[in-house]
C-alpha positions, 0 to 999 in steps of 0.5 A: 386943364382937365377935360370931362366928357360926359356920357349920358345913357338913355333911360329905359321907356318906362312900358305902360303896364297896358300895352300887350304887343303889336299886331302883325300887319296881316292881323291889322289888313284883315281887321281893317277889311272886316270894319270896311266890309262891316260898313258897306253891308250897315250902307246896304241894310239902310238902303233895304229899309228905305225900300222896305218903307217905299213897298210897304208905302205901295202897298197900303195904297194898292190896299186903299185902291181895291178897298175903294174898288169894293166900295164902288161895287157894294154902292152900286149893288146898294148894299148895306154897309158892312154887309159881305160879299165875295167875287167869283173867279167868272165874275158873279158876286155873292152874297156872304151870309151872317153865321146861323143864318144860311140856306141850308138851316133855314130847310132844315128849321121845321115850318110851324 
């Protein structure tokens, strides 16, 4: 009786043609810290948004507060809607005359 042994050799891994190589693991460390870090600051963007939204909430209402403050005062000096005033830094208000129609062309228009 004859006895065969039989050798099998492994076939060689057939390469796909797309595989270029292996990053070294300080390349792979780095890349993985830059999308960590990369994340973290698209977290903080989003959380600047939302307090963008809240301040710019704060201020149209801070708007509408002086706009009704201003209202008030117009009402109270019975001023006709739409006609313009200023405050002065001591407190008086004054009139804000139309264009054409200030004191000063009004002396310098001849009487008829």
């Amino acid at each position: 009786m004859e006895t065969t042994t039989e050798t099998t050799v492994p076939e060689p891994e057939t390469k796909d043609p797309l595989d270029l190589g292996k990053l070294t693991p300080e390349e792979q460390g780095s890349l993985m810290k830059i999308k960590g870090d990369s994340a973290q600051y698209l977290v903080k963007i989003g959380e600047f948004e939302v307090m963008k939204a809240r301040l710019l909430g704060k201020l149209d209402q801070m708007d509408k507060e002086g706009q009704a403050i201003m209202d008030s005062i117009s009402k109270r000096l019975g001023l006709d809607p739409g006609q313009q005033w200023v405050a002065m830094q001591d407190g008086a208000i004054r009139l804000v005359e139309p264009p054409g129609t200030s004191q000063a062309q009004a002396e310098a228009t001849p009487a008829s």
